[in-house]
N, C-alpha and C positions, 0 to 999 in steps of 0.2 A: 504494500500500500504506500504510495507515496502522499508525501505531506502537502497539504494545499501549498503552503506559504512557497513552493519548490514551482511548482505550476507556473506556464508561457502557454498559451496560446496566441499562435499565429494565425496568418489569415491574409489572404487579397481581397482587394477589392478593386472596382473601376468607377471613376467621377468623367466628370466633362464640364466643360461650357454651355452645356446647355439643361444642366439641371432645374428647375424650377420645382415653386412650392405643386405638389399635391393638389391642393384644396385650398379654397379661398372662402371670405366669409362676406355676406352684404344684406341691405337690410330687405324684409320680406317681398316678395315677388319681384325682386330687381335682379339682375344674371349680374356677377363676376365677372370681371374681365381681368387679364395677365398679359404681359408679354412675354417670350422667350424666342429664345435667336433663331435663325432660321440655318445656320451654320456653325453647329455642337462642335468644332473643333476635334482635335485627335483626342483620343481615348485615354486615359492618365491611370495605371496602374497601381495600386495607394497599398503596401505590406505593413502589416501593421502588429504588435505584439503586444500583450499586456498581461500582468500578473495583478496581486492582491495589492504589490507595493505601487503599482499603476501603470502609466504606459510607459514599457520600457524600450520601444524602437520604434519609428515610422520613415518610411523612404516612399516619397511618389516618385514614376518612375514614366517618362513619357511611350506610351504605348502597352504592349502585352508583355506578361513574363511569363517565362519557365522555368524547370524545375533547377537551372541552375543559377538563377538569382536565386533562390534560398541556400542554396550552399553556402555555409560558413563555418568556422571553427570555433563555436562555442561551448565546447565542451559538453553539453545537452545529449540526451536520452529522446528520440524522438519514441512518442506515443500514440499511435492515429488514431483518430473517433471514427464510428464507424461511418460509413457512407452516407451522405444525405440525414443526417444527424444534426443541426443545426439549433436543436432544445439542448444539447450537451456542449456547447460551444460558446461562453460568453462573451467571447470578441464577436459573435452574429451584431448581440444587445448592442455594443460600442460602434459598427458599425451604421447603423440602424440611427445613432445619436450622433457621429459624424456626418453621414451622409444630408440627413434633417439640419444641419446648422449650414448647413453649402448652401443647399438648397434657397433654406431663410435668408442670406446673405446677397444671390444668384451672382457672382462672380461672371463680368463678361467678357475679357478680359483675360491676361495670361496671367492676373494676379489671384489665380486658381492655386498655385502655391502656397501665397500666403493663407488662403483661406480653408487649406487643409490643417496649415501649423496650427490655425487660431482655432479651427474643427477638434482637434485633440487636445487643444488646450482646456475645451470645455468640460472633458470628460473628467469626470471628480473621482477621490480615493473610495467615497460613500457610495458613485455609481457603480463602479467594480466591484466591490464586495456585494451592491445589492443583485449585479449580474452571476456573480460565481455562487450566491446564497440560489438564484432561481433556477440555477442548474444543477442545483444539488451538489455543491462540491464546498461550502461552508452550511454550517446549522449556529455560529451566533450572532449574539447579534453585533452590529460597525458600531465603535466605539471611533469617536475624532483623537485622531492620532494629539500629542501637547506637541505643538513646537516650539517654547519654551517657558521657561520657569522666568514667573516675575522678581522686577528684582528691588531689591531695598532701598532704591537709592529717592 
């Protein structure tokens, strides 16, 4: 059995320039209206990895990847979840919370970048722990890390 706090989940994903919100809201019997581009740009490959301590890597990568952009030497034990298993996965949750803040953002622009970095930046320690709790890989409950001791002066 290995110990949560040990656990990385990885994972890809794909963004663009032409993401947009979803769903919009307006008031009764009026239609919503949105813009979005009519030319989504190249495909931006987003690897992304996270534990209990938070996110511990992210690389957007212009275009597709393979199996040898994951190749690294971090000394890691790889573990695969099974096939199409994506309720065992709580980098799915993180993505899901990434992708939703692009979106909100709509970047049109190559400043798609930056609005990955600020995407991950949103992700909190309390959202991981509550992703790894709904996958069953912690049962207690997030306690707010101290970061540090008041002092006497």
């Amino acid at each position: 059995m290995l110990p949560v706090e040990d656990l990385v989940f990885v994972d890809e994903a794909g963004v663009n320039l032409g993401m947009t919100r979803r769903f919009g809201r307006t008031l009764s019997g009026q239609r919503a209206y949105g813009t979005r581009p009519q030319q989504r740009g190249r495909n931006v490959s987003v690897i992304g990895a996270i534990a209990l301590r938070g996110v511990v890597a992210s690389i957007a990568i212009v275009g597709a990847t393979d199996g040898l952009t994951f190749l690294e030497l971090a000394g890691a034990t790889l573990h695969f979840l099974s096939s199409y298993s994506p309720d065992f996965s709580p980098i799915e949750n993180c993505w899901s919370k990434v992708k939703e803040f692009i979106r909100s953002i709509a970047p049109r622009t190559y400043d798609l970048a930056q609005a990955i970095n600020r995407a991950f930046q949103q992700v909190s320690l309390q959202d991981i722990h509550h992703w790894f709790t709904h996958c069953c890989y912690c049962i207690t409950e997030y306690v707010e890390p101290v970061s540090s001791l008041p002092s006497n002066s």
